[in-house]
N, C-alpha and C positions, 0 to 999 in steps of 0.2 A: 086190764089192758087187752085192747082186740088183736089179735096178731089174725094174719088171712088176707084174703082177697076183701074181706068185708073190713078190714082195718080202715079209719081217714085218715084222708090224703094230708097234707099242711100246706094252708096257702100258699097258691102262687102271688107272688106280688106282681100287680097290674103295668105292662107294658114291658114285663119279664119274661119270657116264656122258655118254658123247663128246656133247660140244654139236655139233645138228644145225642151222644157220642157217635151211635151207628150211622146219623142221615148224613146223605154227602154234601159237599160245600155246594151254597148257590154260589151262581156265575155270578162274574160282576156287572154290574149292569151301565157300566162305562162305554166307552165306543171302542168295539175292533182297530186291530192293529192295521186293518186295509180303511177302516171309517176314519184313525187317526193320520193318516197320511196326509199333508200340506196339498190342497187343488189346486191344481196350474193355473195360473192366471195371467190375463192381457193377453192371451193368442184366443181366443174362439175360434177366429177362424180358419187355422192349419189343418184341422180333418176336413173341412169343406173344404179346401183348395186341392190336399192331396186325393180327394174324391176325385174332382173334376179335370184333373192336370192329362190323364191318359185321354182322355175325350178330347181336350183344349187340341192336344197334338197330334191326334187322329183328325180332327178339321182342318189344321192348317196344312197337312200332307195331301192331305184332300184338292186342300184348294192350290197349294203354292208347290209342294214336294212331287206331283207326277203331273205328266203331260195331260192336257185336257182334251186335245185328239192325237187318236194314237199313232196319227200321218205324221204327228211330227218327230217322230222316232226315227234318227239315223238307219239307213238301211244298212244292216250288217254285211251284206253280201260286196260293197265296195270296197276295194283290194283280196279281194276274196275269187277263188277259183269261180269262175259262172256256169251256173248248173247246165250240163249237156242234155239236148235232145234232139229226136230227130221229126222232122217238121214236112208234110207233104203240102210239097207247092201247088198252088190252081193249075198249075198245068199238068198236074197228074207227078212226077218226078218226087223222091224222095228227099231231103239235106239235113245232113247233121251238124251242129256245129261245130266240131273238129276237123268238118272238111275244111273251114276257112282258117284252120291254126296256119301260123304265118303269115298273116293279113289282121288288118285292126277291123272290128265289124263294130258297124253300128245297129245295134238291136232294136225297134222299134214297136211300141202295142200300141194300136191303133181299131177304130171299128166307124164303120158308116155312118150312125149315127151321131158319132162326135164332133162336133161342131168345129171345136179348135181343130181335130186331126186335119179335116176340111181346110181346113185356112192355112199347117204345117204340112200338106200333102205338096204343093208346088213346088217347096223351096228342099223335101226331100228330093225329088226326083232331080232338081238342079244340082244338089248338091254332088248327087250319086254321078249323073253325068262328067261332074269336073272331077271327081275324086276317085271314077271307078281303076284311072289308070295307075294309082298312086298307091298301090296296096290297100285300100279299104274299102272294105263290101256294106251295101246295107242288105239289112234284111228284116222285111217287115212280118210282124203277128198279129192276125187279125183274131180277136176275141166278141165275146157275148155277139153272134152275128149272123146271118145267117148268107149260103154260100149266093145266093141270086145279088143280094145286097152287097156283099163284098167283091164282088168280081164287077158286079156296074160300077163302086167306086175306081176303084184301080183302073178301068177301060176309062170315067169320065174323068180322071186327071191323067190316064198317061203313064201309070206307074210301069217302068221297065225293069227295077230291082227286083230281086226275089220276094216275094212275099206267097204265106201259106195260112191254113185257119188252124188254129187254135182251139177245135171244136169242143173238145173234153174241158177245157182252162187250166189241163194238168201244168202247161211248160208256165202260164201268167201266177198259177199256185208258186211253181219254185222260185220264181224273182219275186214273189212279191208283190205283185201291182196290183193297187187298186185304184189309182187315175188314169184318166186317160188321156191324150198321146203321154207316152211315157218312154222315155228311150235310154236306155243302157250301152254304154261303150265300153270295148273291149279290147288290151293289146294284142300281139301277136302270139304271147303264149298263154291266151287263155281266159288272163286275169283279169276281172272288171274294174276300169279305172276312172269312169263316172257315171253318174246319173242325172237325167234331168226330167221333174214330173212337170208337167204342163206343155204346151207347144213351144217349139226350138226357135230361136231366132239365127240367123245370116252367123253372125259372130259368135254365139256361144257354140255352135254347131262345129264349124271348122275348128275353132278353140281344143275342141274336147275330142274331136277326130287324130286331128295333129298328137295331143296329148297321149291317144290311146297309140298310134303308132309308136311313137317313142319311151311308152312305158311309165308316162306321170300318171299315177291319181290325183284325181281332184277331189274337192269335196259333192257331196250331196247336193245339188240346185233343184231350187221348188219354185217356179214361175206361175203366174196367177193365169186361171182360164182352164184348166184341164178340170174332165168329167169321172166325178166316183163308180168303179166301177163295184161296189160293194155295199 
């Protein structure tokens, strides 16, 4: 009998193979515990819609959620203290607007070029005429203009209110304006109690006069025909 390294082995029987105590178990080769989980079925299409849902509502904000000109944006400044400054008239003279606290002023931008202003230029100056005795002032601001052009206007209608240039656009920056004729009314303390963008008519004019004297605000009015000035 060979005893040794050189001793024979005793067959293995065929599709047996000698159990090895030291090799580790193989894996099973079934499906993972994430490969056996049940797949969702009959929605497909829920990651596609929750993809697309922020965008859906970023277009419709777009389109329906914010003004599409931003004219049409309530001016904040109505019922609102109105921004003071001091304005040197064509005729050399300085005016603040606190000189006219206790009086209702009707504030006015205007410019030679503007077509409408043209056509609301007559019915200022009549209106100033009937109204200068009744506590309310006008007073116009002439903007984007230059001084030869605004002083021919004013001479070829006639204007006798105060009116001054605007030359820097600091004081048409703090109201806001970017139409033109555009007129702001004012009560006696201060406070501005309308606004009207485009050229004034007979009636809303007095309306809004009367109004500023006695202290109503009105709402924002936006009449068709005034000139961008921006």
């Amino acid at each position: 009998m060979i005893v040794g390294p050189d001793a024979p082995r005793p067959p293995v029987a065929e599709g047996n193979p000698p159990a090895n105590q030291d090799a580790a178990p193989l894996p099973a080769f079934g499906p993972t515990e994430a490969e056996a989980r049940p797949i969702a079925k009959g929605r497909p299409w829920v990651p596609l819609v929750a993809a697309l849902l922020p965008v859906l509502v970023l277009l419709f904000l777009l389109a329906y959620g914010f003004p599409t000109d931003p004219r049409a944006i309530p001016s904040p400044l109505v019922r609102a203290p109105a921004p003071d400054f001091t304005l040197t008239l064509f005729d050399g003279s300085p005016v603040k607007l606190t000189d006219y606290r206790g009086k209702a002023v009707v504030l006015n931008f205007w410019a030679s070029w503007c077509i409408p202003c043209r056509e609301e230029a007559p019915l200022l100056e009549a209106a100033w005429r009937a109204l200068k005795d009744r506590n309310v002032v006008f007073l116009g601001v002439n903007i984007q203009d230059s001084q030869e052009a605004a002083t021919g206007f004013i001479r070829e209608f006639g204007l006798s209110f105060p009116n001054g240039r605007d030359a820097a656009g600091k004081i048409a920056i703090d109201y806001g304006v970017y139409g033109i004729p555009e007129t702001f009314f004012i009560d006696r303390q201060g406070r501005i109690t309308g606004k009207v963008i485009g050229p004034l008519g007979a009636e809303t004019l007095v309306a809004r006069a009367r109004e500023a004297l006695q202290g109503i605000a009105s709402a924002e009015e936006r009449r068709p025909g005034f000139q961008s000035v921006r």
